[in-house]
C-alpha positions as CSV (number, residue, x, y, z in Angstrom):
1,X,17.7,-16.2,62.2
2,X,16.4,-13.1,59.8
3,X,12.6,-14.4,58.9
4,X,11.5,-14.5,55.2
5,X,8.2,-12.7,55.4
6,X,9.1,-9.2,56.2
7,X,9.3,-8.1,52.5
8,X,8.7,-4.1,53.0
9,X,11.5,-1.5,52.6
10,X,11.5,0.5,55.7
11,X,12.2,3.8,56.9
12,X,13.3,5.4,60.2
13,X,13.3,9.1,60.7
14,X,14.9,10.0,64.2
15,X,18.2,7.5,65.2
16,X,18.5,8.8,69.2
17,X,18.7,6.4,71.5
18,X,14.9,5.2,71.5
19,X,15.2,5.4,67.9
20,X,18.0,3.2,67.6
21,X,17.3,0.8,70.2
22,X,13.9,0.2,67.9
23,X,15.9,0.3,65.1
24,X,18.3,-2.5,66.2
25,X,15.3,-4.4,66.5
26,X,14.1,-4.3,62.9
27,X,17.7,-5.0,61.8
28,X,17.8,-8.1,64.1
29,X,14.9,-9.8,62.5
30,X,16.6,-8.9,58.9
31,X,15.0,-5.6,57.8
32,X,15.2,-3.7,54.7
33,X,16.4,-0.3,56.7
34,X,17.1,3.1,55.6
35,X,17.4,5.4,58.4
36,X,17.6,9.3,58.8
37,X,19.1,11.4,61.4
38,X,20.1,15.5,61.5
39,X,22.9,14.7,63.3
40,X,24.7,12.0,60.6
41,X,26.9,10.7,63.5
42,X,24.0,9.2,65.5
43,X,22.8,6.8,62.2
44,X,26.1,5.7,61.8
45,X,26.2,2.8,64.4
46,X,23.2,1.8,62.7
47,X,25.5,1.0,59.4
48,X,27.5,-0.8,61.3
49,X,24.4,-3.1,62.2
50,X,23.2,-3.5,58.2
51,X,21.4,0.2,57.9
52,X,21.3,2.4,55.0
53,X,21.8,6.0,55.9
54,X,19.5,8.6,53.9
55,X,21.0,12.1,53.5
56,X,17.4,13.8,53.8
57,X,14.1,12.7,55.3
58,X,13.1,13.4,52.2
59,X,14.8,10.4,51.0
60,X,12.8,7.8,53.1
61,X,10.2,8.7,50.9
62,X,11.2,5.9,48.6
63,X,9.9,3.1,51.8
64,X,6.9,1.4,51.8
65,X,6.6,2.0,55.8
66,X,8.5,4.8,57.5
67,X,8.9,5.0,61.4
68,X,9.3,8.0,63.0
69,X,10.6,9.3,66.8
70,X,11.4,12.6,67.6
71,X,11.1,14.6,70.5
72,X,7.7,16.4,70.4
73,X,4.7,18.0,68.0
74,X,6.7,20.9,66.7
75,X,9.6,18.0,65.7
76,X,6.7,16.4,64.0
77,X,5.6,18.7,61.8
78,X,9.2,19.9,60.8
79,X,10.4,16.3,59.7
80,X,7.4,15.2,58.5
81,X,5.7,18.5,56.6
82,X,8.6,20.7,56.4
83,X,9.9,22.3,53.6
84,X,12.3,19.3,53.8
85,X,10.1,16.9,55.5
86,X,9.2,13.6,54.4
87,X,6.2,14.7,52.1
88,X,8.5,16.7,50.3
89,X,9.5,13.5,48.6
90,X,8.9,12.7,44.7
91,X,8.0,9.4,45.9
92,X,5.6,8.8,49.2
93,X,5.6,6.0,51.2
94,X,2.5,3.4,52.1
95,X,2.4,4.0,56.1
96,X,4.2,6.7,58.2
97,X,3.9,5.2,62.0
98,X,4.9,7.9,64.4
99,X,6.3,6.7,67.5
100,X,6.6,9.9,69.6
101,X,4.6,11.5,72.1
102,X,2.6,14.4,70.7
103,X,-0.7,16.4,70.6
104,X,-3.4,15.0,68.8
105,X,-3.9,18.0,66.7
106,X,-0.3,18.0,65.7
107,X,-0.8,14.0,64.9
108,X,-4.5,15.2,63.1
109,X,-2.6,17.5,61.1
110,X,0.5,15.2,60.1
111,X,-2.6,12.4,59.0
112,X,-4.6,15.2,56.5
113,X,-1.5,16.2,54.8
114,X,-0.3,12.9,54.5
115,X,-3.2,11.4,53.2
116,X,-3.3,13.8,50.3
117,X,-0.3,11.8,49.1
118,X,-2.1,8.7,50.1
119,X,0.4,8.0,52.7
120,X,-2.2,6.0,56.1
121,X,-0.5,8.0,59.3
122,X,-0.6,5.3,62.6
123,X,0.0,6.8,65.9
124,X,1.6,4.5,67.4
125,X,3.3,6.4,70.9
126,X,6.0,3.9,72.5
127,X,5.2,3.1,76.6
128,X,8.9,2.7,77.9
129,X,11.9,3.9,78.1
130,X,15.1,3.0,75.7
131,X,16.6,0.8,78.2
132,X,13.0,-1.1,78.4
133,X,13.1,-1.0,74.5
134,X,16.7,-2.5,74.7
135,X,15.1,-5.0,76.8
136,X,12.4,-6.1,74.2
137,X,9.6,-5.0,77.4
138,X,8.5,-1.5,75.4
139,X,4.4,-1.8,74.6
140,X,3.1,0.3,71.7
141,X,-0.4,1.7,71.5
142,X,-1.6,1.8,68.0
143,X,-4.3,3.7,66.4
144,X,-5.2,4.4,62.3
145,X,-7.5,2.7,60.3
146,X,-7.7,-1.1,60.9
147,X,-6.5,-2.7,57.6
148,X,-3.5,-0.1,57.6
149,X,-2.7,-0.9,61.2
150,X,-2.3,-5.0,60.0
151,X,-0.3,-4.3,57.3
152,X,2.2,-2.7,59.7
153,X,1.8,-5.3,62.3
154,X,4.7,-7.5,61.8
155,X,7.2,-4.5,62.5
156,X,5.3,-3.7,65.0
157,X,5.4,-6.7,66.7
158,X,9.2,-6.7,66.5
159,X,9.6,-3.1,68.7
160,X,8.5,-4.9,71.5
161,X,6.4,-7.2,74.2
162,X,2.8,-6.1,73.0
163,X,1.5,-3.9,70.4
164,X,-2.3,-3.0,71.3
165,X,-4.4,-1.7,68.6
166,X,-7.1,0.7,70.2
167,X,-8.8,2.2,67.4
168,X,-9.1,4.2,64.9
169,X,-7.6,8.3,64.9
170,X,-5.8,10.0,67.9
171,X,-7.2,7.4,70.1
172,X,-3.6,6.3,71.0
173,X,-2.6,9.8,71.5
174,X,-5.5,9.9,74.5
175,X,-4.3,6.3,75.8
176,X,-0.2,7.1,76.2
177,X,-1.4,9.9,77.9
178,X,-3.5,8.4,80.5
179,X,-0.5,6.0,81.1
180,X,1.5,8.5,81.7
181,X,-0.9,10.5,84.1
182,X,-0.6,7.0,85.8
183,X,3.2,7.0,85.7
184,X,3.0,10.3,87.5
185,X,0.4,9.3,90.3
186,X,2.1,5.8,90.5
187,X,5.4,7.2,91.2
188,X,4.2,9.9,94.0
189,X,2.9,7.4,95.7
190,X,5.8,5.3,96.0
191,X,7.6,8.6,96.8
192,X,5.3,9.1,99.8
193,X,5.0,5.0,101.2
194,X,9.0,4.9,100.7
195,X,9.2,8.0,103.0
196,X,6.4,7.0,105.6
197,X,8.3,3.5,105.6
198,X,11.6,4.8,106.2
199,X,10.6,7.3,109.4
200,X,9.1,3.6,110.9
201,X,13.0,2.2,110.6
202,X,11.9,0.3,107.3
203,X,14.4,0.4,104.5
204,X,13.7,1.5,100.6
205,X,15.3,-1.6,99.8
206,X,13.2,-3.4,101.9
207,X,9.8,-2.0,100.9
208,X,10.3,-2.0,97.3
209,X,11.3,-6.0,97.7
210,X,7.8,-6.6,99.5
211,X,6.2,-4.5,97.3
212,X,7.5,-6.0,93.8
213,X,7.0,-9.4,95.3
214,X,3.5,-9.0,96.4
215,X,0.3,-8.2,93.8
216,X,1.4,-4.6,93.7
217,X,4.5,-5.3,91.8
218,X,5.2,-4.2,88.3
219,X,7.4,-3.8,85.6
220,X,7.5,-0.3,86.3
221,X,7.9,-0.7,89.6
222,X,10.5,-3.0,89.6
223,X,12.2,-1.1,87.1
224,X,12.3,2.1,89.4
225,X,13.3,0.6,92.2
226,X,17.5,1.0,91.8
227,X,16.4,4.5,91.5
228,X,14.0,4.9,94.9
229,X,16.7,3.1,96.8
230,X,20.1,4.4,95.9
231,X,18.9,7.8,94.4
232,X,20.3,7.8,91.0
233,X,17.8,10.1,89.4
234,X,20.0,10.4,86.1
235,X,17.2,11.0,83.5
236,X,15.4,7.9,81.6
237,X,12.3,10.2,81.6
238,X,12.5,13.9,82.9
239,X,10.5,16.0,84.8
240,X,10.3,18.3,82.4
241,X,8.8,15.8,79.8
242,X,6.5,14.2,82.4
243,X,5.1,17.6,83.6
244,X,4.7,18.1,79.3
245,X,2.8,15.1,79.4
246,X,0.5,16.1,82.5
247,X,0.0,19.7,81.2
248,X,-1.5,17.6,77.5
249,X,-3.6,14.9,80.0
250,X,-4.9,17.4,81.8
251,X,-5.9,19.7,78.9
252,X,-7.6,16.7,77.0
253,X,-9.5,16.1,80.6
254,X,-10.9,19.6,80.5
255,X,-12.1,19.5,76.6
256,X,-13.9,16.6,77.8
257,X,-15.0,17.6,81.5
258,X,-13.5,15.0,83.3
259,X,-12.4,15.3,86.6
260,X,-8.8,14.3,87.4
261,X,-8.5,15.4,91.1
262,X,-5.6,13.4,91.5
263,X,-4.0,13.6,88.8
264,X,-4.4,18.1,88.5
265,X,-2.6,17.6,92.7
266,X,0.3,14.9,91.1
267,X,0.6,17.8,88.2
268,X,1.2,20.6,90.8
269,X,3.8,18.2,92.5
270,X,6.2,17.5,89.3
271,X,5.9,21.2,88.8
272,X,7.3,21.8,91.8
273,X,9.9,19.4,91.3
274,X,10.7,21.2,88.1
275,X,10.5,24.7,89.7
276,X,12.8,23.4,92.5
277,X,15.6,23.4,89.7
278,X,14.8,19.3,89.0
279,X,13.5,19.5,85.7
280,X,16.4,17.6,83.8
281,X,16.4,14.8,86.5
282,X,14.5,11.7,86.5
283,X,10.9,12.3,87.5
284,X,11.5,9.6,90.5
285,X,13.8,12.6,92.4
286,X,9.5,13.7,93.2
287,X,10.8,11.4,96.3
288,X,13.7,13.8,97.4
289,X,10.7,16.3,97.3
290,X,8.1,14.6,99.5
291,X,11.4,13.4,102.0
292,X,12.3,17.8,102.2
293,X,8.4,18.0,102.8
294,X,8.5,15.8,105.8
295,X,12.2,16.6,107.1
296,X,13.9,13.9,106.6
297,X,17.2,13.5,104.9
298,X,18.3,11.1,102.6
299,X,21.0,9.0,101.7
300,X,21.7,6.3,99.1
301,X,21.2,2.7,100.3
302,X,23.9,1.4,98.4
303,X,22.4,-1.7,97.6
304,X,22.5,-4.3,94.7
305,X,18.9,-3.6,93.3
306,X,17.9,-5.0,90.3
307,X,15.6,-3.1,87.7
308,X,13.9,-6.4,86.6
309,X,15.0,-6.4,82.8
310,X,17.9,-8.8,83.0
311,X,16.7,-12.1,80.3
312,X,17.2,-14.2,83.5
313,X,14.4,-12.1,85.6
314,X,10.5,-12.9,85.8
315,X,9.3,-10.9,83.2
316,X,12.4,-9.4,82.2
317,X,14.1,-9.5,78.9
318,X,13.0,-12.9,76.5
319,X,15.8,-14.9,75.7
320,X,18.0,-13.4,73.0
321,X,17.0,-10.0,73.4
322,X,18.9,-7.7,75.9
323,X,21.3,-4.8,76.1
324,X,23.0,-2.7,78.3
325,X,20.9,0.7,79.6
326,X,22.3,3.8,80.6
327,X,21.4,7.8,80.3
328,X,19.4,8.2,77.4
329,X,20.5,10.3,74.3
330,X,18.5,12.9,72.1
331,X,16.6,11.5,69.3
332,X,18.4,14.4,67.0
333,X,16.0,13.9,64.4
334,X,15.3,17.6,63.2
335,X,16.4,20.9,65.0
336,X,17.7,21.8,68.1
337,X,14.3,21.3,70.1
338,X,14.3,17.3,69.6
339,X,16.8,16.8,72.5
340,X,15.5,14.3,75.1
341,X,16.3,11.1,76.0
342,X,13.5,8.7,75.2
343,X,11.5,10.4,72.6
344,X,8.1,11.1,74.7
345,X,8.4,7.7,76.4
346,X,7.9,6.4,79.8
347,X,10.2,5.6,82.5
């Protein structure tokens, strides 16, 4: 049942598949939505669903709270500051809440020109992929001023399992980042037990049952477990993106001088994994990598795993909320450049 108290007029800039999935969500809880997307095509399913489609970003300009996901800083700027950008608008919206993964200076730069039309900027960078977002399992951390980040809060809420407000500027820049350095570190060392496993007769399968059983389990873990064991690395997050991500972590680390010694030898390992020619798979192929560096060969288990977001699993899906995952699409949002699949996401 659509709930009575979500009075604001919303806008959504950027209608991929993280984008819509989000989307969906508002829509669902009986949203005012007007969404935006350079590609027209992409919005459309989001018509079907009770959407308004704008013809120009500019045109969002006329919501009180406008969402935004596109693919990276330079997408940012262009669809926000453009010459045909959001702020180009006769009328400015309340709150812009950018869901993407960019640099804090690109994010610092957004928040100055936006507050010269009074528009509050919160960075609000999405931990998940689309299919955990389909899910209802996505966590958002939030950063802005305080009274700007409750006003947004009940649309917030809606995106996902937990919205965590961490304070107030690029703070939540600095915290998606440091989840995804763990991501990174999290998933090479799976790659490496999973291999040292297997050469003791010990099946993926196997392992990653213990493993998500016992107090090392996770939602991430679980999740990438149909990947370790059957090797489908068809992209949720890329290497490419996740070596982006390592490349901003470990350039706030040195601004800072903070030592990231495992982090700086898990950076050097995705980019190998994207020299080897893996940069558009899944980041979880970093196993095929450490099972070359230790000579042994590998071949898909073949094995009914689940990923842990079905409604009926132990911290999967809540009742009601669900859908089908797949390959993830580009979030299409301004030019060419915003073309990945989960908007500066997680896996």
């Amino acid at each position: 049942m659509a709930r009575t108290d979500l009075t604001h007029r919303l806008g959504w800039l950027g209608t991929g598949r993280m984008g819509s999935a989000l989307a969906l969500r508002l829509l669902a809880a009986g949203c005012d939505l007007t969404v935006y997307n350079r590609t027209k095509a992409k919005a459309e399913p989001l018509a079907a669903r009770g959407a308004s489609i704008a013809s120009t970003a500019a045109d969002l300009g006329a919501a009180d709270i406008v969402f935004v996901t596109v693919g990276g800083s330079d997408d940012l700027i262009d669809v926000v500051l453009g010459p045909r950008g959001l702020i180009t608008a006769p009328a400015a919206p309340a709150i812009v809440v950018d869901c993407s993964t960019v640099s804090a200076e690109a994010s610092q730069q957004a928040r100055e020109r936006l507050a010269e039309r009074g528009t509050a900027l919160l960075a609000a960078p999405v931990m998940g992929n689309a299919k955990v977002a389909e899910a209802g399992r996505l966590t958002l951390a939030v950063s802005g001023l305080r009274g700007t980040f409750e006003r947004a809060r009940p649309y917030l809420d809606l995106l996902g399992a937990g919205t965590t407000y961490v304070g107030e500027g690029e703070t939540a820049r600095i915290v998606k980042l440091c989840h995804n350095l763990l991501l990174g570190v999290v998933t090479q060392s799976l790659a490496e037990v999973a291999i040292l496993a297997q050469q003791y007769g010990v099946s993926r399968h196997a392992l990653m049952e213990c493993l998500n059983n016992s107090v090392m389990g996770s939602t991430f873990s679980r999740y990438k477990a149909p990947a370790l064991v059957n090797l489908d690395f068809h992209p949720t997050f890329t290497a490419s993106l996740l070596r982006k991500d390592f490349d901003l972590g470990l350039a706030a680390a040195r601004e800072r001088e903070v030592p990231l010694p495992v982090a700086a030898t898990v950076h050097q390992l995705v980019q190998s994994l994207v020299g080897r020619g893996h940069g558009g798979e899944d980041f979880a192929a970093l196993l095929q990598m450490q099972a070359d560096s230790a000579g042994v060969t590998l071949v898909s288990e073949n094995v009914e795993v689940s990923d842990g977001l079905e409604p009926d699993h132990p911290g999967g899906a809540p009742d009601g909320v669900g859908g089908a995952g797949g390959p993830s699409g580009s979030s299409g949002a301004s030019g060419p450049s915003v073309a990945h699949q989960d908007v500066g996401g997680s896996a």
